[in-house]
LUMLOGU-745396 format. One record per atom (N, C-alpha, C, O): residue number from 1; residue in one letter; x, y, z. Coordinates in nm, 2 decimals, always signed. Each point is the difference from the previous one (the first is absolute). Example, Ala and Ser with C-alpha at 12.3 -4.5 7.8 and 13.67 -1.06 7.14 Angstrom:
% LUMLOGU-745396
<num:1&residuo:A&x:+1.32&y:-0.57&z:+0.78>
<num:1&residuo:A&x:-0.09&y:+0.12&z:+0.00>
<num:1&residuo:A&x:+0.09&y:+0.12&z:+0.00>
<num:1&residuo:A&x:+0.10&y:+0.00&z:+0.07>
<num:2&residuo:S&x:-0.14&y:+0.11&z:-0.14>
<num:2&residuo:S&x:+0.09&y:+0.11&z:+0.00>
<num:2&residuo:S&x:-0.08&y:+0.11&z:+0.08>
<num:2&residuo:S&x:+0.05&y:+0.11&z:+0.01>
% end
This chain:
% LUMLOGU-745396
<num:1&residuo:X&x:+14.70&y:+14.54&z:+15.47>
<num:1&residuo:X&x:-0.15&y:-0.02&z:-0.01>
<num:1&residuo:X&x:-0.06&y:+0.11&z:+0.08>
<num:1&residuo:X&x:+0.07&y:+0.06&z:+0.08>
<num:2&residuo:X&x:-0.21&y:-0.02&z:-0.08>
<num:2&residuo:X&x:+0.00&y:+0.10&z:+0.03>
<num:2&residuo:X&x:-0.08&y:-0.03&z:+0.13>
<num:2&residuo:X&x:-0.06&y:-0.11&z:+0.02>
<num:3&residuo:X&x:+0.05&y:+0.22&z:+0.08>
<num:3&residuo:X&x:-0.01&y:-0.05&z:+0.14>
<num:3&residuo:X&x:-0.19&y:+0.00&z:+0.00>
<num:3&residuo:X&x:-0.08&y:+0.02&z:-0.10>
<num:4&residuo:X&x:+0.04&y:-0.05&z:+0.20>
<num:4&residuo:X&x:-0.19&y:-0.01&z:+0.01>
<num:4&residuo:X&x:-0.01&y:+0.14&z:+0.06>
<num:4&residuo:X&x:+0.05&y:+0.01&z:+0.12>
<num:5&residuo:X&x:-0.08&y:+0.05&z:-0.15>
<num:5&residuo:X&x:-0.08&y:+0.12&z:+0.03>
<num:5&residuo:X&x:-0.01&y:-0.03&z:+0.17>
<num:5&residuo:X&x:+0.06&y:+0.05&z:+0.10>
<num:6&residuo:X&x:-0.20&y:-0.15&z:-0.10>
<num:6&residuo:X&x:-0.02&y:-0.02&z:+0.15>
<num:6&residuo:X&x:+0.10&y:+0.01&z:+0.11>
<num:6&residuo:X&x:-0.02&y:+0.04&z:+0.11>
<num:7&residuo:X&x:+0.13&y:-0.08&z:-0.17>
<num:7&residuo:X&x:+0.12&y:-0.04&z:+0.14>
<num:7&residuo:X&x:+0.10&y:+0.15&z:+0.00>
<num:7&residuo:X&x:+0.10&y:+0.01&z:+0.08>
<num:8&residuo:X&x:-0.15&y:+0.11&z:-0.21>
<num:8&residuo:X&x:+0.11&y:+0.15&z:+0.07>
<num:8&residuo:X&x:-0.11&y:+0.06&z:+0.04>
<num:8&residuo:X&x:-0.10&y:+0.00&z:-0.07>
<num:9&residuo:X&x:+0.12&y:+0.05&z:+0.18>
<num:9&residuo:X&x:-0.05&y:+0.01&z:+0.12>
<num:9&residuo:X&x:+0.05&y:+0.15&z:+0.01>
<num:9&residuo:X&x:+0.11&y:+0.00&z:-0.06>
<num:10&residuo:X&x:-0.12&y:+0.10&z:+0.11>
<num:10&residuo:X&x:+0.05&y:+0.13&z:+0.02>
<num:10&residuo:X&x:+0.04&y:+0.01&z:+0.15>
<num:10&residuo:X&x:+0.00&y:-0.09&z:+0.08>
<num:11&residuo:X&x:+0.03&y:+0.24&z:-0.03>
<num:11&residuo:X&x:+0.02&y:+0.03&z:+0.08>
<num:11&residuo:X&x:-0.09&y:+0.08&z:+0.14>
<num:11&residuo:X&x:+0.04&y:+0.05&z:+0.11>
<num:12&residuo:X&x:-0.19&y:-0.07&z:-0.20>
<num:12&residuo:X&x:-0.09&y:+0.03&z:+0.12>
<num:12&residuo:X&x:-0.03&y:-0.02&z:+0.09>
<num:12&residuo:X&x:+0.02&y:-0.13&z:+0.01>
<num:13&residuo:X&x:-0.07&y:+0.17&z:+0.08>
<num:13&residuo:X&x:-0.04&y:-0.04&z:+0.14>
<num:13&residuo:X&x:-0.16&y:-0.04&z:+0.04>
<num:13&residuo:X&x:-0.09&y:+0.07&z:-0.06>
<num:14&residuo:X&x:+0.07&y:-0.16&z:+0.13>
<num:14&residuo:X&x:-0.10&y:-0.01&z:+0.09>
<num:14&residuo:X&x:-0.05&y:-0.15&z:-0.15>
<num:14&residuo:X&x:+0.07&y:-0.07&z:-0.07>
<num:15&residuo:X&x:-0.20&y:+0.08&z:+0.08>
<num:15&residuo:X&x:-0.06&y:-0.12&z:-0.10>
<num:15&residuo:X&x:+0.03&y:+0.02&z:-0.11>
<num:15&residuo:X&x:+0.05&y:-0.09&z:-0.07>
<num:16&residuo:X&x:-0.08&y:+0.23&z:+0.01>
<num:16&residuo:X&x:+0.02&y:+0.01&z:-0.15>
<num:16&residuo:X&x:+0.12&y:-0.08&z:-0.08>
<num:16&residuo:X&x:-0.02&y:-0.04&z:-0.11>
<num:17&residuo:X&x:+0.13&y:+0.02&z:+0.19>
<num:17&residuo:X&x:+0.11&y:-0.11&z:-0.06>
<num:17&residuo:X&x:-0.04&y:-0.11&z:-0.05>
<num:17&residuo:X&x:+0.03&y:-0.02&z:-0.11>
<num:18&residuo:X&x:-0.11&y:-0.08&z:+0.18>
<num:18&residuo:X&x:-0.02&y:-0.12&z:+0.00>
<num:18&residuo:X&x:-0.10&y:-0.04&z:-0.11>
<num:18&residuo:X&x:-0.11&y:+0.06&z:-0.02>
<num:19&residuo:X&x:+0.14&y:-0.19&z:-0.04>
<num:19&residuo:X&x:-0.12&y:-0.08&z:-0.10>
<num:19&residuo:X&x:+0.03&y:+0.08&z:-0.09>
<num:19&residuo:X&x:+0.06&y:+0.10&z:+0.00>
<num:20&residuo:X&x:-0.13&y:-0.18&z:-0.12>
<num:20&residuo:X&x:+0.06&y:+0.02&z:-0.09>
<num:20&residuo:X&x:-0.03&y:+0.09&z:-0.12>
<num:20&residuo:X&x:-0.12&y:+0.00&z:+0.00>
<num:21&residuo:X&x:+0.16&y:+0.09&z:-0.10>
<num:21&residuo:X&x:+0.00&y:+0.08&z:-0.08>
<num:21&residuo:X&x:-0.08&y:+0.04&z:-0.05>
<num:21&residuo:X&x:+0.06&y:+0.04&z:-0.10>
<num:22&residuo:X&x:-0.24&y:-0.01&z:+0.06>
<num:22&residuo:X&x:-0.05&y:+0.01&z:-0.05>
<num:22&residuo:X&x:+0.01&y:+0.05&z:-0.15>
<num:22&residuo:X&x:-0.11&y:+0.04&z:-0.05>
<num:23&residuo:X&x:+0.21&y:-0.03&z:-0.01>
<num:23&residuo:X&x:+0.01&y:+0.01&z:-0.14>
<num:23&residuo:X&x:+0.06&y:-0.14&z:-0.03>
<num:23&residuo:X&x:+0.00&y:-0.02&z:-0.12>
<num:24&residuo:X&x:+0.04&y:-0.06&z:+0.20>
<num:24&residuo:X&x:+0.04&y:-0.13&z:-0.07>
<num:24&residuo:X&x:-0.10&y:-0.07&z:-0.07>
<num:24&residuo:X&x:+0.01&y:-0.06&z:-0.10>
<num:25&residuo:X&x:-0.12&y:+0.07&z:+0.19>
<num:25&residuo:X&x:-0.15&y:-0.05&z:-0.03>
<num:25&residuo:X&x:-0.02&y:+0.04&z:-0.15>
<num:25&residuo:X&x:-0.02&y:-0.09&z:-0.08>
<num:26&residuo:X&x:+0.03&y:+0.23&z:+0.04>
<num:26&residuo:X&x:-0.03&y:+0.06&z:-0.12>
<num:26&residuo:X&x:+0.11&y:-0.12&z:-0.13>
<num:26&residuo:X&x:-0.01&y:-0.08&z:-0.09>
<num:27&residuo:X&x:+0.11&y:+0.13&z:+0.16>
<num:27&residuo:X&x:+0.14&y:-0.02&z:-0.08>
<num:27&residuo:X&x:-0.06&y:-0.15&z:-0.02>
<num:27&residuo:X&x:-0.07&y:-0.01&z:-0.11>
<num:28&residuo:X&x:+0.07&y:-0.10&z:+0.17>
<num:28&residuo:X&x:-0.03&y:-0.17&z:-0.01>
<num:28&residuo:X&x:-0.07&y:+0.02&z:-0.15>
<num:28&residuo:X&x:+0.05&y:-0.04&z:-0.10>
<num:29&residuo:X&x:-0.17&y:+0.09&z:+0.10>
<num:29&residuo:X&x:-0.12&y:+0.00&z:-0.09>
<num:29&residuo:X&x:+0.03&y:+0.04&z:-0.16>
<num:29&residuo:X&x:-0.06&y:-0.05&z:-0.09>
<num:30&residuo:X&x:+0.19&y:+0.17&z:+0.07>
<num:30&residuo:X&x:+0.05&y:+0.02&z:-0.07>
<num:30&residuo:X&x:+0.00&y:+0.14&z:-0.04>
<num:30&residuo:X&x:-0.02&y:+0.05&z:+0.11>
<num:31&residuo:X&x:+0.02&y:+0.04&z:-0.18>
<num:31&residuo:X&x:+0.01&y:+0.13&z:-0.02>
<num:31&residuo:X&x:-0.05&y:-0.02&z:-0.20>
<num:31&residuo:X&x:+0.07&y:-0.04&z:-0.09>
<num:32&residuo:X&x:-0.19&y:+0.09&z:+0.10>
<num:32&residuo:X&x:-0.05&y:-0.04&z:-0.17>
<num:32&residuo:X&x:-0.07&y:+0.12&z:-0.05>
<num:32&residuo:X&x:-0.01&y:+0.01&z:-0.12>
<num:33&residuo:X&x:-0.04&y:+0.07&z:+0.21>
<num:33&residuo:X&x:-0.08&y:+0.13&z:-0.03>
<num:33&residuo:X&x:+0.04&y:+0.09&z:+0.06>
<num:33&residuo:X&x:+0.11&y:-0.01&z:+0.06>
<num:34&residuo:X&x:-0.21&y:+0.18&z:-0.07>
<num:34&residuo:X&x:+0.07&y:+0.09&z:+0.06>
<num:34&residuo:X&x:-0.05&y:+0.00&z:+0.15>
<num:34&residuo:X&x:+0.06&y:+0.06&z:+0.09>
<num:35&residuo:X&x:-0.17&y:-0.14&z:-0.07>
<num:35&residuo:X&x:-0.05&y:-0.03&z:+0.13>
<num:35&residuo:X&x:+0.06&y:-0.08&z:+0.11>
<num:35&residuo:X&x:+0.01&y:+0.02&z:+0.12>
<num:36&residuo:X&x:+0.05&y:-0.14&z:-0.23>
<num:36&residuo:X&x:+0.11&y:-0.06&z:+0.12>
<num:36&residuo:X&x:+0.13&y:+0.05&z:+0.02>
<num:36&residuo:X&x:+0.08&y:-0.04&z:+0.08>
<num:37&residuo:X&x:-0.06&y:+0.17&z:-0.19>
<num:37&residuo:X&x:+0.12&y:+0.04&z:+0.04>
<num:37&residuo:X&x:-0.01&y:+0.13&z:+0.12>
<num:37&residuo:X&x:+0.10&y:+0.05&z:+0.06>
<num:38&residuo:X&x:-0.22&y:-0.01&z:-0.04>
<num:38&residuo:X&x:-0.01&y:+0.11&z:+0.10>
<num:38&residuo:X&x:-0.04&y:-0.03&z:+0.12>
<num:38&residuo:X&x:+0.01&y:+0.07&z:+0.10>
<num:39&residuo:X&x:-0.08&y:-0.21&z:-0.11>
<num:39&residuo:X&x:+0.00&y:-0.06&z:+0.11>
<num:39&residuo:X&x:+0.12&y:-0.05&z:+0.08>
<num:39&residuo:X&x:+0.00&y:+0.03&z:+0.12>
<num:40&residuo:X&x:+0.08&y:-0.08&z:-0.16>
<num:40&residuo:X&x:+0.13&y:-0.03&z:-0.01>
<num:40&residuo:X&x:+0.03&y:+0.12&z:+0.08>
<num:40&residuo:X&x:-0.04&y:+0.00&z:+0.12>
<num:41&residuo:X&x:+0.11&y:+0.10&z:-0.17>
<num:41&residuo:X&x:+0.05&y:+0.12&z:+0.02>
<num:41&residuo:X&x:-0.04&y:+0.03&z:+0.13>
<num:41&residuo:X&x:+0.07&y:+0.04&z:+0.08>
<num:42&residuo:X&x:-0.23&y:-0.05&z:-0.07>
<num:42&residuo:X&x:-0.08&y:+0.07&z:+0.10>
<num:42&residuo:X&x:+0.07&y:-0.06&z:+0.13>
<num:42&residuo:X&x:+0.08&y:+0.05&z:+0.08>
<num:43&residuo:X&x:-0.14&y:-0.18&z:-0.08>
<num:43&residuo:X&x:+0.05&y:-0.15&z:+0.11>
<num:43&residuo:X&x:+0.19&y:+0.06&z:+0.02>
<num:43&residuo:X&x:+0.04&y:+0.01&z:+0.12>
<num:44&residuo:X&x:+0.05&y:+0.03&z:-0.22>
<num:44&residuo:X&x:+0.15&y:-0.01&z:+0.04>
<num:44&residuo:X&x:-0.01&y:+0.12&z:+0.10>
<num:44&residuo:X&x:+0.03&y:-0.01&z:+0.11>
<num:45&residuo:X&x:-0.07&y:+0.12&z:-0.17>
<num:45&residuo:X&x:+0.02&y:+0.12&z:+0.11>
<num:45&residuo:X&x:-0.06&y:+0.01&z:+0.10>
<num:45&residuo:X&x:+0.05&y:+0.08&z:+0.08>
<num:46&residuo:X&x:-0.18&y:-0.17&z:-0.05>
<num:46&residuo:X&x:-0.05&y:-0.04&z:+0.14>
<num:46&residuo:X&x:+0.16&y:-0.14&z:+0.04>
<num:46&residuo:X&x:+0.02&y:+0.00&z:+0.12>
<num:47&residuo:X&x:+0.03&y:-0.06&z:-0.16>
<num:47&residuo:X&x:+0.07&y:-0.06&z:+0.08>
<num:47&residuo:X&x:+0.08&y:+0.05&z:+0.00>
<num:47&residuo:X&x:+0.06&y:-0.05&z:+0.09>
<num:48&residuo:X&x:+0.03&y:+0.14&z:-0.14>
<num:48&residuo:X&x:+0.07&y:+0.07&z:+0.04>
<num:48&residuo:X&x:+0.03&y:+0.08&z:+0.14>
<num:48&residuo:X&x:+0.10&y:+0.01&z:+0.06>
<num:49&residuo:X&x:-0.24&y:+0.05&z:-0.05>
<num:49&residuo:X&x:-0.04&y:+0.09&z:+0.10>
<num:49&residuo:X&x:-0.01&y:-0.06&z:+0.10>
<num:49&residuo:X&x:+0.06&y:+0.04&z:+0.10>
<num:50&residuo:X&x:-0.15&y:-0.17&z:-0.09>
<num:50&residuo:X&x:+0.02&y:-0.07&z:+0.08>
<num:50&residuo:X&x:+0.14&y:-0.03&z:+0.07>
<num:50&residuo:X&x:+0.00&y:-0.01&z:+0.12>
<num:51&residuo:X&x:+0.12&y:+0.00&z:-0.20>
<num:51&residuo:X&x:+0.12&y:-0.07&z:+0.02>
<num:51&residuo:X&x:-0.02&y:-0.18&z:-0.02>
<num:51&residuo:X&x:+0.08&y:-0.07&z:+0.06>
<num:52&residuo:X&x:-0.20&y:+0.01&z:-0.17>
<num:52&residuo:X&x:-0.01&y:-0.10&z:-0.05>
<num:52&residuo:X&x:+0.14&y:-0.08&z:-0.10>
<num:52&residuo:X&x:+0.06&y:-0.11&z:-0.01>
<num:53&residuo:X&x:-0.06&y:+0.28&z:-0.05>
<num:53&residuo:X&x:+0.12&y:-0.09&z:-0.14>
<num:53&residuo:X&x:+0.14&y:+0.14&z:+0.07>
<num:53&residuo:X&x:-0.02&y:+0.08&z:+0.08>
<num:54&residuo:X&x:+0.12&y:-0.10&z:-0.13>
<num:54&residuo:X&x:+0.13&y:+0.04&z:+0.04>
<num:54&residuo:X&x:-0.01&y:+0.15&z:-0.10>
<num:54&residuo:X&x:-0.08&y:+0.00&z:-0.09>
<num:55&residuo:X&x:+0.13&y:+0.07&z:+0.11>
<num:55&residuo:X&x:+0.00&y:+0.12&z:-0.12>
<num:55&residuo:X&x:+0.07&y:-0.10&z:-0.14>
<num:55&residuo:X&x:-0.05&y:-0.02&z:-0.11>
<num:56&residuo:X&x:+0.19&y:-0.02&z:+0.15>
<num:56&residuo:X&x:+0.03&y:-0.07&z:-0.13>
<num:56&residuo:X&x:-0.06&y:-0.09&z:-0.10>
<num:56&residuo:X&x:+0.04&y:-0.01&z:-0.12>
<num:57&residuo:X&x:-0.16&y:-0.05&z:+0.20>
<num:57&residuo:X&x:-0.10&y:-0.10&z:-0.06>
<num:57&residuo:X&x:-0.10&y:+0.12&z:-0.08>
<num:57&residuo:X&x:-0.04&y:-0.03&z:-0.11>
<num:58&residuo:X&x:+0.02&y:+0.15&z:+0.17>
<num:58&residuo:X&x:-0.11&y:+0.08&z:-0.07>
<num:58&residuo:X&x:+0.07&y:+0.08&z:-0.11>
<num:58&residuo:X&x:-0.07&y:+0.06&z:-0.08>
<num:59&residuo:X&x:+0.20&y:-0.05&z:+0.09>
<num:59&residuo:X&x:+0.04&y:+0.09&z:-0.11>
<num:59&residuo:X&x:+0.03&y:-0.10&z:-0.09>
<num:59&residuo:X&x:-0.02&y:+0.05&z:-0.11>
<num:60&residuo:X&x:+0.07&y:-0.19&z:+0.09>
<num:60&residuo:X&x:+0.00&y:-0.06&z:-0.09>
<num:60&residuo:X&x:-0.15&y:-0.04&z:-0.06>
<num:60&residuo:X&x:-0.01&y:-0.03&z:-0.12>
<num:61&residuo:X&x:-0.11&y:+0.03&z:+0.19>
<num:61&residuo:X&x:-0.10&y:-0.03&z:-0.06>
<num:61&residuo:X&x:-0.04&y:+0.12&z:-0.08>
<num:61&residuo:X&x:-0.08&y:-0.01&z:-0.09>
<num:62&residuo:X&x:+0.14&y:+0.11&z:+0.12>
<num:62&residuo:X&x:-0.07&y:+0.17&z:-0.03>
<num:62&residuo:X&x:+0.06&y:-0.08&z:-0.14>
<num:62&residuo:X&x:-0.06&y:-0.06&z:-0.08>
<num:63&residuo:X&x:+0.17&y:+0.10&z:+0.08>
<num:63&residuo:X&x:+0.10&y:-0.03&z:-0.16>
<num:63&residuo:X&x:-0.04&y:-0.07&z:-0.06>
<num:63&residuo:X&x:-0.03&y:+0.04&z:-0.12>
<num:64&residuo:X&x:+0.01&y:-0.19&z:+0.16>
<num:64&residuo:X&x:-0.08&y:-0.07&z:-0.13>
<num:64&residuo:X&x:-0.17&y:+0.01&z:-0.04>
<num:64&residuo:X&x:-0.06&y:-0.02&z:-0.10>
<num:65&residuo:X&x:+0.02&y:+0.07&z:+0.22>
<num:65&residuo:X&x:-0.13&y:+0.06&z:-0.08>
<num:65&residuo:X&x:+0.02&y:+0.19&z:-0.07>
<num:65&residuo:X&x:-0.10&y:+0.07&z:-0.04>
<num:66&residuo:X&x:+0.22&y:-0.04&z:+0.04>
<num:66&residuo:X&x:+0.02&y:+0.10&z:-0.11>
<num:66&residuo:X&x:+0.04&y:-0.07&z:-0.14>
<num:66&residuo:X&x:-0.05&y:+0.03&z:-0.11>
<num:67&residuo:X&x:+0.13&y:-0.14&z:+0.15>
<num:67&residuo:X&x:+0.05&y:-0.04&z:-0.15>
<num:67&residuo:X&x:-0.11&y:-0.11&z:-0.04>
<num:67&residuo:X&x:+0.02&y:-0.07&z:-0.09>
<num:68&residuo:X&x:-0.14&y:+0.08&z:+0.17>
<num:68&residuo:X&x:-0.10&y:-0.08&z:-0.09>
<num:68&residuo:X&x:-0.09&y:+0.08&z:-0.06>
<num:68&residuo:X&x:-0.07&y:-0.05&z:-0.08>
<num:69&residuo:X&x:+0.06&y:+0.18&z:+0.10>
<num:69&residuo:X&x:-0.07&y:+0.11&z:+0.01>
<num:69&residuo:X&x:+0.06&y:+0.02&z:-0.17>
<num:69&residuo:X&x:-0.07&y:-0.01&z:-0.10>
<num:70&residuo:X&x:+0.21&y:+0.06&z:+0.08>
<num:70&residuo:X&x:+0.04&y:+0.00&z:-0.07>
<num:70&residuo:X&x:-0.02&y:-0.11&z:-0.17>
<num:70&residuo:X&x:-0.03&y:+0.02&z:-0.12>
<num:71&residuo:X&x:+0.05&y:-0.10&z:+0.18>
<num:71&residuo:X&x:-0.07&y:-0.13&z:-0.10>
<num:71&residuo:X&x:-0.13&y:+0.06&z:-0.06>
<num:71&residuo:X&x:-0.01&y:+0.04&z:-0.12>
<num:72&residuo:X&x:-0.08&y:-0.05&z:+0.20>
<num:72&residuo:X&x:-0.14&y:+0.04&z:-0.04>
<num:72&residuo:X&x:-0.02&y:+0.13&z:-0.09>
<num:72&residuo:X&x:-0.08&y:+0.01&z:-0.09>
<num:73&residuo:X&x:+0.18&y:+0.08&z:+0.13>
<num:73&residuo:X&x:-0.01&y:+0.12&z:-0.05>
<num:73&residuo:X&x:+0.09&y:-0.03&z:-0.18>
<num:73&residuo:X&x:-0.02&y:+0.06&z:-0.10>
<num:74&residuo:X&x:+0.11&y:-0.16&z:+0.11>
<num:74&residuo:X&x:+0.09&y:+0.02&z:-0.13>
<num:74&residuo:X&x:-0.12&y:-0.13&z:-0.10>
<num:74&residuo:X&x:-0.02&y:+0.01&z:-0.12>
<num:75&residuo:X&x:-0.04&y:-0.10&z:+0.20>
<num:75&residuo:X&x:-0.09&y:-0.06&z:-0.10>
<num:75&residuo:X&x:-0.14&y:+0.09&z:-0.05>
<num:75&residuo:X&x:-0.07&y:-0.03&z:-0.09>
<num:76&residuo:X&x:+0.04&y:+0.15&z:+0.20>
<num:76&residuo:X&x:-0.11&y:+0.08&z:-0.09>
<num:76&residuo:X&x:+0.06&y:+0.10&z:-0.10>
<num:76&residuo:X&x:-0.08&y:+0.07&z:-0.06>
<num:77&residuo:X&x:+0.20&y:-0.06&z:+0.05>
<num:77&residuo:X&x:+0.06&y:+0.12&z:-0.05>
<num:77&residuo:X&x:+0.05&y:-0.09&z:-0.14>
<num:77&residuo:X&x:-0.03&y:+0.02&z:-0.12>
<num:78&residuo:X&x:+0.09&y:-0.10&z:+0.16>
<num:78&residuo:X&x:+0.06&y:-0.08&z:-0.11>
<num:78&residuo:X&x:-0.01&y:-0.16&z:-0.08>
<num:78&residuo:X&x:+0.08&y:-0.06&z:-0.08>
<num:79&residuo:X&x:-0.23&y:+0.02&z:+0.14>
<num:79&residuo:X&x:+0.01&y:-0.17&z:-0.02>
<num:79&residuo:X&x:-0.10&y:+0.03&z:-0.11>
<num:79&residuo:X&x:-0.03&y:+0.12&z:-0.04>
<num:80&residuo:X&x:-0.02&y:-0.24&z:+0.00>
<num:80&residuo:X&x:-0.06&y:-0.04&z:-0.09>
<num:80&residuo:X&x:-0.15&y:+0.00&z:+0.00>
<num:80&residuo:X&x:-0.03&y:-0.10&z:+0.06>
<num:81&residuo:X&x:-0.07&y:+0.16&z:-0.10>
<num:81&residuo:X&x:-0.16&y:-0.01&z:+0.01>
<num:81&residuo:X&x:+0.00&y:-0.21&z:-0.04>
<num:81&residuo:X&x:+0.08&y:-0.06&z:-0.07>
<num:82&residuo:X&x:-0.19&y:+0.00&z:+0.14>
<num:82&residuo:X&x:-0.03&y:-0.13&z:-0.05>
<num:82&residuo:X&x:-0.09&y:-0.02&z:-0.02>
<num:82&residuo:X&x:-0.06&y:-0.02&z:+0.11>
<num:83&residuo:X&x:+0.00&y:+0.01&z:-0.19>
<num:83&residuo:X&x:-0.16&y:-0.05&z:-0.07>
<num:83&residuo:X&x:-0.09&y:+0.09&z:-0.01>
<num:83&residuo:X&x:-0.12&y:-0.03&z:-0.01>
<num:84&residuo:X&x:+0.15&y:+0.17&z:+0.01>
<num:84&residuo:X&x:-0.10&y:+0.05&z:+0.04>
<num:84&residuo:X&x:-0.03&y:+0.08&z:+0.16>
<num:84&residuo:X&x:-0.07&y:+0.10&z:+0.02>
<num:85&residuo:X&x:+0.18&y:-0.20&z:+0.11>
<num:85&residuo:X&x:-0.06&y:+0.00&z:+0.10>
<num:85&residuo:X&x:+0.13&y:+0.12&z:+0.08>
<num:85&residuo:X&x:+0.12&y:-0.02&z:-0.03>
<num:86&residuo:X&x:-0.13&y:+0.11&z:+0.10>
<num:86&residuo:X&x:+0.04&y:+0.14&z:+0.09>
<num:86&residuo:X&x:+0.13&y:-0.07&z:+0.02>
<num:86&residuo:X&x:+0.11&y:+0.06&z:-0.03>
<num:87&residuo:X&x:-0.12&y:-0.18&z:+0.06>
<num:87&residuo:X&x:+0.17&y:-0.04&z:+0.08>
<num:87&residuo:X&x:+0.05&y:-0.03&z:-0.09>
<num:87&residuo:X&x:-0.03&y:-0.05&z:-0.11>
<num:88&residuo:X&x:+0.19&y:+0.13&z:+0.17>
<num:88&residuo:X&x:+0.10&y:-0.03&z:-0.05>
<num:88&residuo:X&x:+0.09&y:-0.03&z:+0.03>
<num:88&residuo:X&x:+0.05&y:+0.04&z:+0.10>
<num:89&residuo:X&x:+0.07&y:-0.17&z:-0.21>
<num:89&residuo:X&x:+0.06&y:-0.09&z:+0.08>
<num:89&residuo:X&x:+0.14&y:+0.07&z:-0.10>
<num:89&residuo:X&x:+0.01&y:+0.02&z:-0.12>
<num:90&residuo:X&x:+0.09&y:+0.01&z:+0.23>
<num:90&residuo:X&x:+0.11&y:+0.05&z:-0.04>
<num:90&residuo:X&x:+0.09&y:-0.11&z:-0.03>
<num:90&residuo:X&x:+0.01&y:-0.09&z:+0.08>
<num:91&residuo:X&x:+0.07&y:+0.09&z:-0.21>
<num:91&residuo:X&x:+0.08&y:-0.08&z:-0.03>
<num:91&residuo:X&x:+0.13&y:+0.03&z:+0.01>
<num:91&residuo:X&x:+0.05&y:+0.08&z:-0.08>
<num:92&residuo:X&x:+0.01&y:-0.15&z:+0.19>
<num:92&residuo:X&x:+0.15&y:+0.02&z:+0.03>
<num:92&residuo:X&x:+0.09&y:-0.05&z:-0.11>
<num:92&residuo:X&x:+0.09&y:+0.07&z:-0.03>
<num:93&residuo:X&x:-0.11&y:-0.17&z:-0.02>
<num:93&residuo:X&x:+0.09&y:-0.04&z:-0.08>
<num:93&residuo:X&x:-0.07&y:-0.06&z:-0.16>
<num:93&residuo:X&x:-0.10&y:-0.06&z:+0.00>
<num:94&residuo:X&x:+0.16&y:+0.09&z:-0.10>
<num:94&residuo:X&x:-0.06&y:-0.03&z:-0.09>
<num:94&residuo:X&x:+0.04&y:-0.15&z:-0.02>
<num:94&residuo:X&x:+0.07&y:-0.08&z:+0.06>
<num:95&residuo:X&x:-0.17&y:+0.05&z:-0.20>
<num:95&residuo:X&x:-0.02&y:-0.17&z:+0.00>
<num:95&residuo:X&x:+0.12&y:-0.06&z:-0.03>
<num:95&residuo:X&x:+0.03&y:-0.11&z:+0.04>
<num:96&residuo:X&x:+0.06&y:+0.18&z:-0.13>
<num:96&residuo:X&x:+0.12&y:-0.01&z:-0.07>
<num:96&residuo:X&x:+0.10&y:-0.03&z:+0.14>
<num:96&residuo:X&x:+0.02&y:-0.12&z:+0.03>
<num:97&residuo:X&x:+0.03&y:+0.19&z:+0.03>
<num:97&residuo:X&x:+0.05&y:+0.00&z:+0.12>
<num:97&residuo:X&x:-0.06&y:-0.10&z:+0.10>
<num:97&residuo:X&x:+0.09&y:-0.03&z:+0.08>
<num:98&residuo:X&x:-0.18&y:-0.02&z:-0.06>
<num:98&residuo:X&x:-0.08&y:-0.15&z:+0.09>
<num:98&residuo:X&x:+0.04&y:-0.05&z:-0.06>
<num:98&residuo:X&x:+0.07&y:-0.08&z:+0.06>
<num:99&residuo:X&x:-0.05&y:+0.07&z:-0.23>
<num:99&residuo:X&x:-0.03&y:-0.15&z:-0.05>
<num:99&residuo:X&x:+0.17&y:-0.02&z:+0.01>
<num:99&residuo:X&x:+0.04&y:-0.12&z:+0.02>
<num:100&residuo:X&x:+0.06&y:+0.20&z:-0.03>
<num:100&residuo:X&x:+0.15&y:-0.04&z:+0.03>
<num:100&residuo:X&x:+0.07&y:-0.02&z:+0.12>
<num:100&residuo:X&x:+0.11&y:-0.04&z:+0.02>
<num:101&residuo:X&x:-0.24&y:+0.10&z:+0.12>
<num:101&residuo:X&x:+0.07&y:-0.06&z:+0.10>
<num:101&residuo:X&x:-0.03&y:-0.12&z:+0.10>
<num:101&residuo:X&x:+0.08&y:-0.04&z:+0.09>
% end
């Protein structure tokens, strides 16, 4: 299960260590736009710096907000227009394949 942000804690000195992560705040709310995802980002490398989150905690967040990054980029490259409307919703698996597993 994966650990709470709040409780890795780094190796800094003086206050900056203590309380809790300011990107968890972000992270709780959810990550849905490009705003909450730079928010996000912004809040990890301030706790970082702080010594809030552990480096291991920031390089695993770095990664999955690459491979969400990714996502976004393979549904504008490769999903489907719907109704008319800019978004697009990439289809991992086709219907044929859902409907057999």
């Amino acid at each position: 299960m994966a650990r709470d942000l709040s409780s890795a804690r780094g190796t800094g000195t003086g206050k900056a260590g203590a309380g809790k992560a300011r990107s968890l705040a972000v992270a709780v709310k959810g990550i849905a736009t490009a705003n909450d995802f730079a928010s996000m980002m912004s809040a990890l490398m301030s706790d970082l710096i702080d010594g809030r989150v552990t480096p291991q905690v920031g390089n695993a967040v770095s990664n999955a907000g690459g491979k969400l990054l990714k996502v976004v980029e393979l549904q504008h490259k490769y999903g489907t227009a719907g109704n008319g409307k800019p978004d697009r919703n990439l289809k991992l698996v086709t219907e044929e394949a859902s409907k057999q597993a």
